[in-house]
PDB file with SEQRES, HELIX, SHEET and CRYST1 records, atoms N, CA, C and O in Angstrom:
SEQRES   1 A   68  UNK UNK UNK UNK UNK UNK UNK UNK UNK UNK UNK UNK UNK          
SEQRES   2 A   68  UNK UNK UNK UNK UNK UNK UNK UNK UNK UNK UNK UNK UNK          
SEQRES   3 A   68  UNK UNK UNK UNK UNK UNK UNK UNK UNK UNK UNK UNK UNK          
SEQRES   4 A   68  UNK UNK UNK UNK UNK UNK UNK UNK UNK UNK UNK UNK UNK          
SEQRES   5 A   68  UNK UNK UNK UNK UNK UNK UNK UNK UNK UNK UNK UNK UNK          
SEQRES   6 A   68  UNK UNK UNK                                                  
HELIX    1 AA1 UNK A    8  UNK A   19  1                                  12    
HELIX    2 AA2 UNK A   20  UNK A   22  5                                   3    
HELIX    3 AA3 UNK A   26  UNK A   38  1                                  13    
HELIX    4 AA4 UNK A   42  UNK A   44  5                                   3    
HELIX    5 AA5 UNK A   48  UNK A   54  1                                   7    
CRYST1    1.000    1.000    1.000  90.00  90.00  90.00 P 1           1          
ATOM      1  N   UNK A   1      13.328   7.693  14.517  1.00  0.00           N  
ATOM      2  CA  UNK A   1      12.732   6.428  14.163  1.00  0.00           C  
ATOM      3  C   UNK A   1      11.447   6.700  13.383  1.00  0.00           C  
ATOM      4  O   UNK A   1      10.766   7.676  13.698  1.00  0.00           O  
ATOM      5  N   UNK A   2      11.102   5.951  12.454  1.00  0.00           N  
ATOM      6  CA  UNK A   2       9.605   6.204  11.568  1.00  0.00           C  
ATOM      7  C   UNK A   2       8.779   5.344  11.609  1.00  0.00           C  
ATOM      8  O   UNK A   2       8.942   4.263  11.043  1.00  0.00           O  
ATOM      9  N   UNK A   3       7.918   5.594  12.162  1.00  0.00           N  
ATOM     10  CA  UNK A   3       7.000   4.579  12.447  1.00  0.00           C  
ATOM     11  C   UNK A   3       5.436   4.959  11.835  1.00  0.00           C  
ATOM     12  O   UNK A   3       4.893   5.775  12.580  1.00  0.00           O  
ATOM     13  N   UNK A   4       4.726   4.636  10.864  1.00  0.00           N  
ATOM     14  CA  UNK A   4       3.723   4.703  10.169  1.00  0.00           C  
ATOM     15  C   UNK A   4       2.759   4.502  11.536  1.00  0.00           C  
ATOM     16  O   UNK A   4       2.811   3.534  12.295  1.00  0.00           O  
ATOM     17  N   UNK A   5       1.820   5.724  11.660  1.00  0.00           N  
ATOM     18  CA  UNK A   5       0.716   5.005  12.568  1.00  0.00           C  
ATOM     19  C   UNK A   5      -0.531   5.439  11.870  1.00  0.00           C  
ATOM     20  O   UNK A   5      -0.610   6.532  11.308  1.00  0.00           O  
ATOM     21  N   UNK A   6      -1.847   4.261  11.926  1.00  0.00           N  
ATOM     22  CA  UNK A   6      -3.023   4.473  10.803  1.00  0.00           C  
ATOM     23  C   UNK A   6      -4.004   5.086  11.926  1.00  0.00           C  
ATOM     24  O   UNK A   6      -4.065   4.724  13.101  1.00  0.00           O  
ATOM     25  N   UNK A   7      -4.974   6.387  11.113  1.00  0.00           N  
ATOM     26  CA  UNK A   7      -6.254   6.924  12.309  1.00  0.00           C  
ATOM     27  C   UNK A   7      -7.048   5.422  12.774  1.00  0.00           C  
ATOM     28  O   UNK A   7      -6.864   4.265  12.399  1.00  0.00           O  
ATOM     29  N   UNK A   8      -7.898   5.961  13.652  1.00  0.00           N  
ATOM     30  CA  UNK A   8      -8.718   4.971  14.270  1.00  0.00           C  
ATOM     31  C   UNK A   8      -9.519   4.438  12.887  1.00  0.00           C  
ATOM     32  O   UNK A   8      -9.822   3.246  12.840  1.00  0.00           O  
ATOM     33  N   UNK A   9      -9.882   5.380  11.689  1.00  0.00           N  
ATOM     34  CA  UNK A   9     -10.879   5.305  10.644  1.00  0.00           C  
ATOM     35  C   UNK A   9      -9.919   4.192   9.952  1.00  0.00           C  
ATOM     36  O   UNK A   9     -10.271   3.023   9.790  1.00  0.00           O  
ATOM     37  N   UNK A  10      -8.575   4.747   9.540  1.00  0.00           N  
ATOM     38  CA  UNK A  10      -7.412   3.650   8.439  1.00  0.00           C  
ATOM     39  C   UNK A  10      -7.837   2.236   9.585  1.00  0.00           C  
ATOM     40  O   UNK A  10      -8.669   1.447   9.137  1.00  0.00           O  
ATOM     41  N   UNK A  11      -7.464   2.049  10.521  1.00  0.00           N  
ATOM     42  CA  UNK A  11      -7.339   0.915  11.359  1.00  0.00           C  
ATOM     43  C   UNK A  11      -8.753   0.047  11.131  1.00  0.00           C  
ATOM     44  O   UNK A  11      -8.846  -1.155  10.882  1.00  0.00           O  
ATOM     45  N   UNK A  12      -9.592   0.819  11.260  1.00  0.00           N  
ATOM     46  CA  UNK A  12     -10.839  -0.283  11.155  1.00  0.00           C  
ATOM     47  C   UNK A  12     -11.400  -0.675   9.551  1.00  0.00           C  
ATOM     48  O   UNK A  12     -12.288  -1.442   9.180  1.00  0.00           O  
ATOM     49  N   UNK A  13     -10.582   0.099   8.895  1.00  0.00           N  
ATOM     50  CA  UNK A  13     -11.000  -0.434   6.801  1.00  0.00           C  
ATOM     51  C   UNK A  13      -9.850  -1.404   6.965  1.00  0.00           C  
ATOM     52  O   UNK A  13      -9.923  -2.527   6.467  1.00  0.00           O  
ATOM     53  N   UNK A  14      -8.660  -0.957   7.732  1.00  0.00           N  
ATOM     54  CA  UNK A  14      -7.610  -2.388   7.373  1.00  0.00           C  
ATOM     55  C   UNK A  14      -8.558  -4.007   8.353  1.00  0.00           C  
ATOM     56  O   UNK A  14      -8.774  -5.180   8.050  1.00  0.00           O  
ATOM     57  N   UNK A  15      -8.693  -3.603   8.908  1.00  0.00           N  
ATOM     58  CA  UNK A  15      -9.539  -4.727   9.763  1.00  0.00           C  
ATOM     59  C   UNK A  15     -10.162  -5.439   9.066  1.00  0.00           C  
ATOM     60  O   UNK A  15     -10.062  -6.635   8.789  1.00  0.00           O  
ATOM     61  N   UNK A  16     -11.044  -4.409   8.682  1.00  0.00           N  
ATOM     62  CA  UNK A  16     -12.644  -5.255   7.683  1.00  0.00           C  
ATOM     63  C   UNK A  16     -11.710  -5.982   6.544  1.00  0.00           C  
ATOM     64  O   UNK A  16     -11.827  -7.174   6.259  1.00  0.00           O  
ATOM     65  N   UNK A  17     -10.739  -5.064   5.917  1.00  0.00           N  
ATOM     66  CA  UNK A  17     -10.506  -5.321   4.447  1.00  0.00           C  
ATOM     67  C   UNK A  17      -9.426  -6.897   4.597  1.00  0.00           C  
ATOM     68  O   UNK A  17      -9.006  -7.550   3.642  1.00  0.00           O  
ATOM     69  N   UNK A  18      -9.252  -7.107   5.656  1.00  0.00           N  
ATOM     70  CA  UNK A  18      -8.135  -8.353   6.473  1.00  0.00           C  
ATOM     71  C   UNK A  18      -9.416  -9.348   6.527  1.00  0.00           C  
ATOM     72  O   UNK A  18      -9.411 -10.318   5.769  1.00  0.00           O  
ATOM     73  N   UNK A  19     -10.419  -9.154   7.326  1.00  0.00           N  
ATOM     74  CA  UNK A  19     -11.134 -10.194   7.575  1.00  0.00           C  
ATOM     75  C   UNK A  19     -11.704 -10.845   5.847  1.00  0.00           C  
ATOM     76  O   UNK A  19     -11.413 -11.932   5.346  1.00  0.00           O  
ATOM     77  N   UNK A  20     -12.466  -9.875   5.332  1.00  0.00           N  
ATOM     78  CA  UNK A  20     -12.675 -10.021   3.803  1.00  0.00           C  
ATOM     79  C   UNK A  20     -11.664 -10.711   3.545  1.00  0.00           C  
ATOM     80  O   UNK A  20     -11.400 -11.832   3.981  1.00  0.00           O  
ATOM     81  N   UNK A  21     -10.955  -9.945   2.693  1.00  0.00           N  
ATOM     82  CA  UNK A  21      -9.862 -11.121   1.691  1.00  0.00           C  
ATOM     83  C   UNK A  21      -9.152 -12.153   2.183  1.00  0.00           C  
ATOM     84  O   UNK A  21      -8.337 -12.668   1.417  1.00  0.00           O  
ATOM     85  N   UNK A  22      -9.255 -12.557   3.214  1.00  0.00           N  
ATOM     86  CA  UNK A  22      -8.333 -13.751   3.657  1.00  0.00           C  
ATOM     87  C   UNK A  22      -9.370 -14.395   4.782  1.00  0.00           C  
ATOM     88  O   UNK A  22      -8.752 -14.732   5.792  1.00  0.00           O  
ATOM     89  N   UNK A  23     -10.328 -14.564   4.831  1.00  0.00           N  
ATOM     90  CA  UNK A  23     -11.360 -15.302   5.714  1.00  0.00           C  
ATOM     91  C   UNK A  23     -10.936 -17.171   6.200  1.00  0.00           C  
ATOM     92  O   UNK A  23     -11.464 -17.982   6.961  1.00  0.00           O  
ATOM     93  N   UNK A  24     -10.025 -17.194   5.506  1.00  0.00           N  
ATOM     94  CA  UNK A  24      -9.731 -18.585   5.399  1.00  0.00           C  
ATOM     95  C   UNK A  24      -8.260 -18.820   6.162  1.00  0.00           C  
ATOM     96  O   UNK A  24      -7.927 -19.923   6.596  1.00  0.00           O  
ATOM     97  N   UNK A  25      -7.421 -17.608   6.264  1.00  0.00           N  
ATOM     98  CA  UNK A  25      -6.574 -17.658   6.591  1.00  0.00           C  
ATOM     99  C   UNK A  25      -6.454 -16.603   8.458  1.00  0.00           C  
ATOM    100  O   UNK A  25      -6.113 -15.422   8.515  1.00  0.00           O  
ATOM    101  N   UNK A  26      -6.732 -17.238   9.375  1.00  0.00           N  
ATOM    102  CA  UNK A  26      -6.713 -16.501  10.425  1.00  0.00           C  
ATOM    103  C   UNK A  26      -5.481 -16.405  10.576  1.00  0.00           C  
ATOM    104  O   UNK A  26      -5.362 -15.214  10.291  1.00  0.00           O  
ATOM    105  N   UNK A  27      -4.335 -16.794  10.838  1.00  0.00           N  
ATOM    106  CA  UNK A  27      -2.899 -15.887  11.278  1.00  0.00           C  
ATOM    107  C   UNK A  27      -2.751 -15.093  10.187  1.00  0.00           C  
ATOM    108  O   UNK A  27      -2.309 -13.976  10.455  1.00  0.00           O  
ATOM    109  N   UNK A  28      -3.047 -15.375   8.697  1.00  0.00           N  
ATOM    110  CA  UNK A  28      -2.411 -13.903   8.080  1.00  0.00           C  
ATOM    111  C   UNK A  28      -3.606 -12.777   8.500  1.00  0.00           C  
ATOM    112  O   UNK A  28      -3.133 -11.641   8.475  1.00  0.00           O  
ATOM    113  N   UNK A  29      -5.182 -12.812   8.918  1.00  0.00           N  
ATOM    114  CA  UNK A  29      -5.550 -11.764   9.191  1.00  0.00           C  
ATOM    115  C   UNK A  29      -5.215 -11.036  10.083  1.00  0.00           C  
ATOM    116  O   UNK A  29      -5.250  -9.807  10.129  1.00  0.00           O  
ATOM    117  N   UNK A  30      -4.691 -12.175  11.242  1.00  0.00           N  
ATOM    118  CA  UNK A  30      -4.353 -11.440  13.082  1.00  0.00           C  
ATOM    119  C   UNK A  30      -3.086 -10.712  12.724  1.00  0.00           C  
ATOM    120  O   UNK A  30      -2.892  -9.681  13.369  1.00  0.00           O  
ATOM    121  N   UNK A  31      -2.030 -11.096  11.671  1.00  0.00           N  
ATOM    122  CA  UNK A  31      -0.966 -10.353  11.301  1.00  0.00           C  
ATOM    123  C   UNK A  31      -1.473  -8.809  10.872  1.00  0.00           C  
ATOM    124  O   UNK A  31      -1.062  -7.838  11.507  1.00  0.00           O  
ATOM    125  N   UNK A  32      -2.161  -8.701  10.033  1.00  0.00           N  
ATOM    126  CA  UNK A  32      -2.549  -7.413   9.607  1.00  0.00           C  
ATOM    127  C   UNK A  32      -3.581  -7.005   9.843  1.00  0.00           C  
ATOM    128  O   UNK A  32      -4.000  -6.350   8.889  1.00  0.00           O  
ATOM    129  N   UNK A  33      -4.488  -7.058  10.936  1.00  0.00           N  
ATOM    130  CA  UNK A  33      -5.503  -6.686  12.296  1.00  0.00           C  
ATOM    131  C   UNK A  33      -4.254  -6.113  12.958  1.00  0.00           C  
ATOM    132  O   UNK A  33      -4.217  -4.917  13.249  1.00  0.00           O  
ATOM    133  N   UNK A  34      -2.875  -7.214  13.289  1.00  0.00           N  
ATOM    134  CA  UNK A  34      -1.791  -6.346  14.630  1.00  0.00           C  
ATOM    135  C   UNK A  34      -1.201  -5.362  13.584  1.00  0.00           C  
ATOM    136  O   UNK A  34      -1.373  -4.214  13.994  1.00  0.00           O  
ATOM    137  N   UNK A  35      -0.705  -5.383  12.642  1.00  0.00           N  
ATOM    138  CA  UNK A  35      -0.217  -4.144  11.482  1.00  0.00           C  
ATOM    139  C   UNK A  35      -1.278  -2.864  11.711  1.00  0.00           C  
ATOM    140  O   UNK A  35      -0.884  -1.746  12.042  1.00  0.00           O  
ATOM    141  N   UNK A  36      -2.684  -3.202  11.483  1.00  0.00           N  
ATOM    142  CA  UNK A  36      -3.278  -1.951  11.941  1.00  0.00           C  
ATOM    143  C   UNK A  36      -3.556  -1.156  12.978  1.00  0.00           C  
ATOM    144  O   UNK A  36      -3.879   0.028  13.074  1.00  0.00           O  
ATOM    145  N   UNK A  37      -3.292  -2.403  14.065  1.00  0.00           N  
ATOM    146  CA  UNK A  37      -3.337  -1.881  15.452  1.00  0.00           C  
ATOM    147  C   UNK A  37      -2.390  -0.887  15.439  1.00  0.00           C  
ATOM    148  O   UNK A  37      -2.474   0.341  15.387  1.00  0.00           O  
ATOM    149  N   UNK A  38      -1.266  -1.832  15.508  1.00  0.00           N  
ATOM    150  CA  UNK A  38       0.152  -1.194  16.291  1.00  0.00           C  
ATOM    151  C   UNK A  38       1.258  -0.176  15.014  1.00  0.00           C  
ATOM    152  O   UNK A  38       2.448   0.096  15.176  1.00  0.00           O  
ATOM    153  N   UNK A  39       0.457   0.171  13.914  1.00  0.00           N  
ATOM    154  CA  UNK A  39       1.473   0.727  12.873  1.00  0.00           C  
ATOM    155  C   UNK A  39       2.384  -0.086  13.034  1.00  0.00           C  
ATOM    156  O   UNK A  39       2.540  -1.031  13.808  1.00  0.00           O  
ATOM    157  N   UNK A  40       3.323   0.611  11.775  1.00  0.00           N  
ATOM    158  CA  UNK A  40       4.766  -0.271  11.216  1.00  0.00           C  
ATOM    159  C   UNK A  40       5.926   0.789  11.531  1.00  0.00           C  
ATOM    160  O   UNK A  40       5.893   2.011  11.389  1.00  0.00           O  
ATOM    161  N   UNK A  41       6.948  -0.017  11.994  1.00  0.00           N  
ATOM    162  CA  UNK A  41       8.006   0.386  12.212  1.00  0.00           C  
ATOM    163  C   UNK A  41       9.415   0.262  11.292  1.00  0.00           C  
ATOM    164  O   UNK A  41      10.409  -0.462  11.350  1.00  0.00           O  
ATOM    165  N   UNK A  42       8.904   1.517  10.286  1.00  0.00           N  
ATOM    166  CA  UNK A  42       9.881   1.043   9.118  1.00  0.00           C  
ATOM    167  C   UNK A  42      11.130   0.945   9.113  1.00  0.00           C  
ATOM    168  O   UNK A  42      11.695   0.317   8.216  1.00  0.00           O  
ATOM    169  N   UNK A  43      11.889   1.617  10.233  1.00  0.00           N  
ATOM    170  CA  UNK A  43      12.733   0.955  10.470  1.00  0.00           C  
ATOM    171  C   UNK A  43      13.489  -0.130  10.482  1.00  0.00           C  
ATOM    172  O   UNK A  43      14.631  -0.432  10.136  1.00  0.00           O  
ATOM    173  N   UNK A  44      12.305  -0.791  11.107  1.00  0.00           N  
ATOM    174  CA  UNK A  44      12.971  -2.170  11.696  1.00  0.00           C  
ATOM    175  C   UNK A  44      12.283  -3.488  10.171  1.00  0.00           C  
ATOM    176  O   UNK A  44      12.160  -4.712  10.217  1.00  0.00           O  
ATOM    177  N   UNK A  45      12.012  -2.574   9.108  1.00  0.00           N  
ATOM    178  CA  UNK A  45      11.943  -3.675   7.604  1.00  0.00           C  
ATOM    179  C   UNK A  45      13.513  -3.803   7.013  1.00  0.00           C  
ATOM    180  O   UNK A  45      14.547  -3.148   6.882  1.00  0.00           O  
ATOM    181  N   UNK A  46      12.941  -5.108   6.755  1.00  0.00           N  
ATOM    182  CA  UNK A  46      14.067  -5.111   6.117  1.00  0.00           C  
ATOM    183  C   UNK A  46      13.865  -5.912   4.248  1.00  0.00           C  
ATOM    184  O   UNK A  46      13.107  -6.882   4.220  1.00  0.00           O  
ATOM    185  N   UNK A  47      14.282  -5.644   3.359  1.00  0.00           N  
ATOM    186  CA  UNK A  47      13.933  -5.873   2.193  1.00  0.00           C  
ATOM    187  C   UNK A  47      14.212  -7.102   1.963  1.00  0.00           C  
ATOM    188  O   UNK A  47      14.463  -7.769   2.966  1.00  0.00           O  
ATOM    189  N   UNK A  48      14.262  -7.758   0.707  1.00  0.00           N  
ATOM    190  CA  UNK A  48      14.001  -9.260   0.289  1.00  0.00           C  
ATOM    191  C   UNK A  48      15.437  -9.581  -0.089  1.00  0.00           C  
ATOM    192  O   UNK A  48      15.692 -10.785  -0.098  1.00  0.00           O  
ATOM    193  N   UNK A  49      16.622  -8.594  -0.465  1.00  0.00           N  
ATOM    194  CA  UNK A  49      18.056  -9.147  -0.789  1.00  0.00           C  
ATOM    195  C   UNK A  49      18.525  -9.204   0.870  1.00  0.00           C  
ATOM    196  O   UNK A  49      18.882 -10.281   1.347  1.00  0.00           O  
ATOM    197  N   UNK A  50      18.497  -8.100   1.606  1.00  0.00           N  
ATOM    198  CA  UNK A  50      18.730  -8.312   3.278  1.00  0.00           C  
ATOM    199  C   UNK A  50      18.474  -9.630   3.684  1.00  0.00           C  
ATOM    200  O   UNK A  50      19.362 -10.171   4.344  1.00  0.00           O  
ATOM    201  N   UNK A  51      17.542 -10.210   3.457  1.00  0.00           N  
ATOM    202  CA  UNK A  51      17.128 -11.534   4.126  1.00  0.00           C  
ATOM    203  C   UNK A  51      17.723 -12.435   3.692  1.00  0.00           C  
ATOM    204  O   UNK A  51      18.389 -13.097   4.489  1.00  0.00           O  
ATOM    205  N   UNK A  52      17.716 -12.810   2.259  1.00  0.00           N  
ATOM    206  CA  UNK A  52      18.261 -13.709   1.331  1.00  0.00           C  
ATOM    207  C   UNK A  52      19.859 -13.608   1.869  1.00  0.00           C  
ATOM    208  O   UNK A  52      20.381 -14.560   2.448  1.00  0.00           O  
ATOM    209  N   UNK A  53      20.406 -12.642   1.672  1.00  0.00           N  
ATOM    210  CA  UNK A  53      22.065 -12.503   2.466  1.00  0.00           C  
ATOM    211  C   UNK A  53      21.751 -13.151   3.688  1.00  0.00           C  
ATOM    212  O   UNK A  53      22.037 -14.340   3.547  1.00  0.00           O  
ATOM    213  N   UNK A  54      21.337 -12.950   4.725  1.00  0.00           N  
ATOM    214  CA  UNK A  54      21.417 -13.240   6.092  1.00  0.00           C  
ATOM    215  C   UNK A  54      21.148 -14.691   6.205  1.00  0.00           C  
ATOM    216  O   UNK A  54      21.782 -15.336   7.040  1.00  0.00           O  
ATOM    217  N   UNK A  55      19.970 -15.469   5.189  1.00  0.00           N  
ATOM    218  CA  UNK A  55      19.840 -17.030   5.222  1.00  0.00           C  
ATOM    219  C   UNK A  55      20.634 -17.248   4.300  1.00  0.00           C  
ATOM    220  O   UNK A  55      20.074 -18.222   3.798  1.00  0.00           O  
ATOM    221  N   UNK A  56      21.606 -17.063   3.634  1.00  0.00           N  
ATOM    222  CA  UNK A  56      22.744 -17.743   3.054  1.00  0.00           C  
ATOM    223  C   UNK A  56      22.042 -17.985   1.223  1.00  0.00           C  
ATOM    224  O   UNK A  56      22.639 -18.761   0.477  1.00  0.00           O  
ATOM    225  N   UNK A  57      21.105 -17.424   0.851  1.00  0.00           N  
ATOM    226  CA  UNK A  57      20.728 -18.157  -0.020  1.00  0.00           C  
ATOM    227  C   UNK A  57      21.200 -17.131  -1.370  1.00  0.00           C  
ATOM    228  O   UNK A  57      21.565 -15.979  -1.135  1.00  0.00           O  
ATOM    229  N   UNK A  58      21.158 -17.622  -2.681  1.00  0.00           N  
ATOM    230  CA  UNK A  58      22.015 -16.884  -3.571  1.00  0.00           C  
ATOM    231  C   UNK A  58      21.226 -15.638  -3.867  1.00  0.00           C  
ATOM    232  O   UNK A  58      20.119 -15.489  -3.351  1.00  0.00           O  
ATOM    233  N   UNK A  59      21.817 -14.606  -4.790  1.00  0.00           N  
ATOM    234  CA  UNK A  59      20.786 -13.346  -4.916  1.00  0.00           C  
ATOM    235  C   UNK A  59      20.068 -14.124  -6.696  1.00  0.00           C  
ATOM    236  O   UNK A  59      20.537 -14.926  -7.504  1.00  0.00           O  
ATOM    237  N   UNK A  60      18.626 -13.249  -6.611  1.00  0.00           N  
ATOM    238  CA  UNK A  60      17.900 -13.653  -7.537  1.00  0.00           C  
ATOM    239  C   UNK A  60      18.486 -13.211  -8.893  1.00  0.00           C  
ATOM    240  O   UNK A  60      19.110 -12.150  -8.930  1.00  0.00           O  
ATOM    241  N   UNK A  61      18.335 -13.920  -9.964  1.00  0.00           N  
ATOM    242  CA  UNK A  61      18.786 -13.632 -11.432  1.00  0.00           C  
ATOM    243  C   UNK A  61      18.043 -12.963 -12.188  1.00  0.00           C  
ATOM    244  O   UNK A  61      18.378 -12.647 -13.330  1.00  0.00           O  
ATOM    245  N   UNK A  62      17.156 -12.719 -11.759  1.00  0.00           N  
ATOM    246  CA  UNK A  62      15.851 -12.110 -12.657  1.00  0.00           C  
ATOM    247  C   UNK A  62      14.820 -13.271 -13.346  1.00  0.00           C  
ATOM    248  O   UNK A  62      13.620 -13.056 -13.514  1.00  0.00           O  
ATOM    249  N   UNK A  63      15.405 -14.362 -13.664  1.00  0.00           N  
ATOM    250  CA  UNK A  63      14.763 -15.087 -14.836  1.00  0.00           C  
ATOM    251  C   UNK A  63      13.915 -16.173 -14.131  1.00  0.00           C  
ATOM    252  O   UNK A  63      14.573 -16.932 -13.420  1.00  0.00           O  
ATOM    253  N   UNK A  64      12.944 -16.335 -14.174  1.00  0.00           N  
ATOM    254  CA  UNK A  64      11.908 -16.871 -13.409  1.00  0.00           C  
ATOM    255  C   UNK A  64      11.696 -18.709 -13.427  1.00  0.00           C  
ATOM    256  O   UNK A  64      11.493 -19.523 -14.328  1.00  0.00           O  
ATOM    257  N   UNK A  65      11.839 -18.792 -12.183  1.00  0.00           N  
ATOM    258  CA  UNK A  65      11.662 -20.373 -11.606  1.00  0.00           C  
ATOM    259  C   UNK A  65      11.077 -21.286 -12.507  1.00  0.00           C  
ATOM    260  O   UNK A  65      10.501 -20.620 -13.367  1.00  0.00           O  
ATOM    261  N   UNK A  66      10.925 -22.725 -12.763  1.00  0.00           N  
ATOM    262  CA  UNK A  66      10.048 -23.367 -13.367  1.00  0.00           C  
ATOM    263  C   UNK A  66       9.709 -24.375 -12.077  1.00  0.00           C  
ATOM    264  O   UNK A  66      10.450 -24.955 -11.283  1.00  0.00           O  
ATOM    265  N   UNK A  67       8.488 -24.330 -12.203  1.00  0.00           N  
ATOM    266  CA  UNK A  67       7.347 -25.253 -11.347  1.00  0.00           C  
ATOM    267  C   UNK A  67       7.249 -26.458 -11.665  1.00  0.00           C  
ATOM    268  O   UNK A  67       6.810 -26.308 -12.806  1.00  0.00           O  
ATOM    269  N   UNK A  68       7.333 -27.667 -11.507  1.00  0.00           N  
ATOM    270  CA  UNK A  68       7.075 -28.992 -11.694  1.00  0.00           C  
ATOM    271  C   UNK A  68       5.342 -29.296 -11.258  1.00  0.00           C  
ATOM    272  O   UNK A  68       4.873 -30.431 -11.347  1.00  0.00           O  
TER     273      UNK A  68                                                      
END                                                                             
């Protein structure tokens, strides 16, 4: 199994660098505060066509959305 784990030093720049850029957003910081805690278990990723298959939705075309 592979599991990325960050030193005590990586863990506390991901901290600071979480609180910084997203100050506005507390669940995405506590998400990646727990990412630095607990490392990643790359395993258990799964990529962006994996998902899209599994919710039923079509695969991407390349050619980019238009926004209203």
């Amino acid at each position: 199994m592979a599991h990325v784990v960050f030193d005590q030093a990586e863990q506390r720049e991901l901290r600071e660098a979480a609180r910084d850029e997203f100050p506005e957003s507390l669940a995405l910081t506590y998400v990646l505060e727990d990412l630095a805690s607990e490392g990643i278990d790359v395993n258990g990723c799964r990529d962006g066509d994996d998902i899209r298959a599994e919710k039923g939705l079509p695969e991407l075309s390349g050619e980019a959305f238009e926004v209203a």
